[in-house]
DSSP file (Angstrom, degrees, kcal/mol; ACC not computed):
  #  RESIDUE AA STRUCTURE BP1 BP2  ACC     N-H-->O    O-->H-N    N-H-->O    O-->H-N    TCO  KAPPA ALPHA  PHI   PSI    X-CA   Y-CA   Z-CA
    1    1 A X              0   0    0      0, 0.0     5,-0.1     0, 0.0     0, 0.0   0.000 360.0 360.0 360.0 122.7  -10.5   -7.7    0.6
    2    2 A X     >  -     0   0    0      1,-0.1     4,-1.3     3,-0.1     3,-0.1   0.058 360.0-114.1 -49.3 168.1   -8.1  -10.7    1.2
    3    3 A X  H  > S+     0   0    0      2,-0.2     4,-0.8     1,-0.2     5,-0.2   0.760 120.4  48.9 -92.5 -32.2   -4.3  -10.1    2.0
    4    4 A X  H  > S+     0   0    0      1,-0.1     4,-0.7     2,-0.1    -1,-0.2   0.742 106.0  53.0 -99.5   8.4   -3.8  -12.1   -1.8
    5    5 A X  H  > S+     0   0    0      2,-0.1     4,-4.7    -3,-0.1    -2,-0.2   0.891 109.5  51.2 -80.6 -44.5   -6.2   -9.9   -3.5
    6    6 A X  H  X S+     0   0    0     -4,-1.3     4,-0.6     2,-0.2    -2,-0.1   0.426 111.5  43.0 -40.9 -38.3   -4.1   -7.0   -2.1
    7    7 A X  H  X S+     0   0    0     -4,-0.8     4,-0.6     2,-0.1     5,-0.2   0.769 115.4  54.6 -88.7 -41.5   -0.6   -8.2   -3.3
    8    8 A X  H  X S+     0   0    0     -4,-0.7     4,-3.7     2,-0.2    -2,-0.2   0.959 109.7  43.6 -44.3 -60.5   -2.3   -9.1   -6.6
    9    9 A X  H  X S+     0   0    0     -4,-4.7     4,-3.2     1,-0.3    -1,-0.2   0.970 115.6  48.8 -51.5 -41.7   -3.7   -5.7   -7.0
   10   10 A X  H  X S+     0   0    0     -4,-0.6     4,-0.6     2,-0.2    -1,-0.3   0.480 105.1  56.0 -70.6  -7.9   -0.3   -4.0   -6.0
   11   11 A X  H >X S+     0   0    0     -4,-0.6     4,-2.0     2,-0.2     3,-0.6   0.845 110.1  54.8 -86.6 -42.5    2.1   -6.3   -8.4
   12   12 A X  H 3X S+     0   0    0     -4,-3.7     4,-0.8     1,-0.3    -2,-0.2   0.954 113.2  31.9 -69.1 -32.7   -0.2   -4.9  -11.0
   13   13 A X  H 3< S+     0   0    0     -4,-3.2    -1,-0.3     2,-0.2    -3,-0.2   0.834 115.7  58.2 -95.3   0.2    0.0   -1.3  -10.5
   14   14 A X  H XX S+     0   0    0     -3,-0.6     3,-3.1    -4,-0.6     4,-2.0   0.955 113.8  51.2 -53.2 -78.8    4.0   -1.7   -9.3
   15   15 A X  H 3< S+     0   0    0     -4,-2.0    -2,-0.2     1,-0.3    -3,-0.1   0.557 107.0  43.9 -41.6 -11.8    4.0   -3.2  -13.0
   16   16 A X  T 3X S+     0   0    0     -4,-0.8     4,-0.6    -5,-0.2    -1,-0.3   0.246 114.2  53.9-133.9  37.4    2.4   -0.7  -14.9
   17   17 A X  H <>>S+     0   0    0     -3,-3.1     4,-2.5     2,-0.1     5,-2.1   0.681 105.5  48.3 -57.8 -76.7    4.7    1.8  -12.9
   18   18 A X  H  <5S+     0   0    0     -4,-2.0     3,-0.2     2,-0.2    -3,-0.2   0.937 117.8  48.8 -52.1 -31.7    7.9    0.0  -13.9
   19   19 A X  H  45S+     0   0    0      1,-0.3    -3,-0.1     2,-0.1    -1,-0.1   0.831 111.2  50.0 -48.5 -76.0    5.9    0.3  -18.3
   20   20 A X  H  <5S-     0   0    0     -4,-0.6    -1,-0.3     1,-0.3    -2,-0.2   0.649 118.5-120.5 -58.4 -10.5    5.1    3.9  -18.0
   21   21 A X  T  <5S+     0   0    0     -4,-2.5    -1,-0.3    -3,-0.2    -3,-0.2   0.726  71.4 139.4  85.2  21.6    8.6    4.5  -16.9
   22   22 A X  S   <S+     0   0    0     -5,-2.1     2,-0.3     1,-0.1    -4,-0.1   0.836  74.2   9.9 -40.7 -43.8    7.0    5.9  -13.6
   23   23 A X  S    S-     0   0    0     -6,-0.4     2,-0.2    -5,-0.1    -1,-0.1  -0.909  81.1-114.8-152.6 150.3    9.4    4.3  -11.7
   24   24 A X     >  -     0   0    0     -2,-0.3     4,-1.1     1,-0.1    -6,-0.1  -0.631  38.3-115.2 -97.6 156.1   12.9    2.3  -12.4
   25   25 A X  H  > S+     0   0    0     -2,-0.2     4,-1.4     1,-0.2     3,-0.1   0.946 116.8  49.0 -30.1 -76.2   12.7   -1.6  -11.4
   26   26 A X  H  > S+     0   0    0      1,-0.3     4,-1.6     2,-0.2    -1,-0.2   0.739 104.3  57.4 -52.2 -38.6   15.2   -1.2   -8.7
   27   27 A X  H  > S+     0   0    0      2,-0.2     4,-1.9     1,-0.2    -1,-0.3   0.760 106.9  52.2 -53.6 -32.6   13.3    1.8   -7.3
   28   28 A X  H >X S+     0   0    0     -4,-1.1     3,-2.1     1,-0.2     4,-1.9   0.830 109.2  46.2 -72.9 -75.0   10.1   -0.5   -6.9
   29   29 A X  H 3X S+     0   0    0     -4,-1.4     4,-3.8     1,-0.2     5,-0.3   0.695 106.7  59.4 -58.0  -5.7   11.7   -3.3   -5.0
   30   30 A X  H 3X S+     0   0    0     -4,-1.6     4,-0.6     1,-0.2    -1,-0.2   0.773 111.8  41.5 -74.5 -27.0   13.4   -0.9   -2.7
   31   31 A X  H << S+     0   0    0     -3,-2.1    -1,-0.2    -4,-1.9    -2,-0.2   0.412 113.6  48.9 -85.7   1.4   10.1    0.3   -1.7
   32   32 A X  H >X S+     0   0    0     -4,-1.9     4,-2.7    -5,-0.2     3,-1.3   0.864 111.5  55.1 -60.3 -58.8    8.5   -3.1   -1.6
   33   33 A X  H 3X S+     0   0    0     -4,-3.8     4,-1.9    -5,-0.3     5,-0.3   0.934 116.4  32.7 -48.3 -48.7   11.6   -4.1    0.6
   34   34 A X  H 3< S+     0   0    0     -4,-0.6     4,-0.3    -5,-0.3    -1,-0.2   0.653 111.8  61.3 -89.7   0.9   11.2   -1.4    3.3
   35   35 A X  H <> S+     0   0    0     -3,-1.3     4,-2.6     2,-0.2    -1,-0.2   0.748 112.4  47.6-103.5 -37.5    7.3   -1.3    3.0
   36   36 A X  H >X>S+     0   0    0     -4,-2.7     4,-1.8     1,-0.2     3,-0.7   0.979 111.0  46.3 -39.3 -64.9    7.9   -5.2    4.2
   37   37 A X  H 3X5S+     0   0    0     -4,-1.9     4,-1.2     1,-0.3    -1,-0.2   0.724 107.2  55.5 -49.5 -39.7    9.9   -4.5    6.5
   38   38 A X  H 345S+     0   0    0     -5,-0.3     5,-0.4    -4,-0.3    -1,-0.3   0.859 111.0  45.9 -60.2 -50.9    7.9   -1.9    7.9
   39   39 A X  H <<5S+     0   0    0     -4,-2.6    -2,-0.2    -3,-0.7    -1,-0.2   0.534 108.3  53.4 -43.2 -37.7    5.1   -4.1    8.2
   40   40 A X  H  <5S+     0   0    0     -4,-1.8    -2,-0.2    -5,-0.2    -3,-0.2   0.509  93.7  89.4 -89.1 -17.3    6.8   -6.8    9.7
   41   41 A X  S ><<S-     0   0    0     -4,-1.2     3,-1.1    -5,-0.5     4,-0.2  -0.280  95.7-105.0 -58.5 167.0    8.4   -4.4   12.6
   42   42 A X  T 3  S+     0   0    0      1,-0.2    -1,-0.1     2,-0.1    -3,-0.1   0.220 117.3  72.7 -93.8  33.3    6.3   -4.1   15.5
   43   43 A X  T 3> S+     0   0    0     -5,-0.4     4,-1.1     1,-0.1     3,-0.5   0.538  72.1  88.5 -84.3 -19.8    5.3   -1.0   14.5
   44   44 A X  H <> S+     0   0    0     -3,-1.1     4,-0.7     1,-0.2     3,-0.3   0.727  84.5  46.5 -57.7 -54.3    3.3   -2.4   11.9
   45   45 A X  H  4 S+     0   0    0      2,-0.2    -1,-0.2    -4,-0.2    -2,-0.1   0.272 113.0  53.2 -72.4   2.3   -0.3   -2.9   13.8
   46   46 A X  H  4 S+     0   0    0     -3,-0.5     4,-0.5     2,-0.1    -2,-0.2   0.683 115.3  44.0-103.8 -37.7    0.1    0.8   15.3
   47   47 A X  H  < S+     0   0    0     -4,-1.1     4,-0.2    -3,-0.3    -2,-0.2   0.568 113.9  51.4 -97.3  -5.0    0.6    1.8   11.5
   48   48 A X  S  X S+     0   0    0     -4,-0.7     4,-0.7     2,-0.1    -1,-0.3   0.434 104.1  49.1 -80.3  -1.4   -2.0   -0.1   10.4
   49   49 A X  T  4 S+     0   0    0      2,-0.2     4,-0.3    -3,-0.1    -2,-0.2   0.441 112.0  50.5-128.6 -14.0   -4.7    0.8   12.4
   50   50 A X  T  > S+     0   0    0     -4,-0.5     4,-1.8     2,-0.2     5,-0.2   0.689 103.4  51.6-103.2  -2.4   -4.2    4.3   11.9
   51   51 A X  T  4 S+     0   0    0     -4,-0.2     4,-0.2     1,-0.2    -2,-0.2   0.880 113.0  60.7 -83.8 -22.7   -4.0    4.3    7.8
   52   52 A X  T  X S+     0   0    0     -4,-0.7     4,-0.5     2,-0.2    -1,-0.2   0.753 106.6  43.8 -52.5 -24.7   -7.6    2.2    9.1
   53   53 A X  T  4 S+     0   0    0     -4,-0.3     4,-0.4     1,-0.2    -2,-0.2   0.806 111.9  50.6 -71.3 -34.6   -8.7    5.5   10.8
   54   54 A X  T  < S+     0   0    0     -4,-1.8    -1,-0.2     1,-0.2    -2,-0.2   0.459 109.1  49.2 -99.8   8.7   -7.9    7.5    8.3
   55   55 A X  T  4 S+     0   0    0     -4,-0.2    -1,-0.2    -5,-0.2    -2,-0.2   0.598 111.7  46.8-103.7 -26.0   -9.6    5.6    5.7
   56   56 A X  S  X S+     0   0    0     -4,-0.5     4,-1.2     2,-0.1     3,-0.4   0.466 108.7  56.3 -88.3 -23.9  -12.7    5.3    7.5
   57   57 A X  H  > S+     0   0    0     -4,-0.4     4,-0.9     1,-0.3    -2,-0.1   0.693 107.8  48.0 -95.9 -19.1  -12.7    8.8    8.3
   58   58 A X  H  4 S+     0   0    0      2,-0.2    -1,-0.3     3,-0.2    -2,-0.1   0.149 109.3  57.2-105.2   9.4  -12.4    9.7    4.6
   59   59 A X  H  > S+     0   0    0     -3,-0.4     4,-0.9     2,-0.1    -2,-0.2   0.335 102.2  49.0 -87.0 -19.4  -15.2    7.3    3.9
   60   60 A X  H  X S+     0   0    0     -4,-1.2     4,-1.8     2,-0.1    -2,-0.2   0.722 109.7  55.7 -85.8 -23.6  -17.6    8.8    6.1
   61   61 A X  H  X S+     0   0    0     -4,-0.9     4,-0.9     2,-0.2     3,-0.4   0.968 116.0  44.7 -69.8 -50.1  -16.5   12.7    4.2
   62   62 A X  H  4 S+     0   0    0      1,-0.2     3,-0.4     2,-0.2    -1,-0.1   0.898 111.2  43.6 -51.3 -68.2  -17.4   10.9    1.2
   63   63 A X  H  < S+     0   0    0     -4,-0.9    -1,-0.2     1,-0.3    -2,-0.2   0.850 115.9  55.1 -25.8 -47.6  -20.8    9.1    2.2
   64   64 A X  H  <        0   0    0     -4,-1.8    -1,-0.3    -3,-0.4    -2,-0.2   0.926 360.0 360.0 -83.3 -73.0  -21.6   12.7    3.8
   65   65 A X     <        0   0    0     -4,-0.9    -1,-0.3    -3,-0.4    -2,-0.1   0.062 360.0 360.0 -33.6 360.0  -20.9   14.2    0.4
């Protein structure tokens, strides 16, 4: 999946957070802001590559299923 299919998908369900009243506005962009940020540290390819491990590892317990 591309990197703008991926923001796409996440403004939609951040937006039908903020409807159900899930979540307040501000509350979203403060975790948007710090999930940037987080991403743009150089911590970011260490924390990417394991939520890839664990995602793969939970795709072979399905398959196996």
């Amino acid at each position: 999946m591309s990197l703008v299919a991926i923001c796409i998908v996440l403004g939609v369900l951040v937006a039908l957070m903020i409807k159900a009243k899930a979540i307040r506005a501000w509350g979203a962009l403060l975790r948007i802001a710090f999930g940037v940020t987080l991403a743009a540290s150089p911590m970011g390819q260490y924390l990417s590559a394991a939520l890839h491990a664990v995602g793969t590892w939970a795709m072979t317990q399905l398959r196996a299923v």
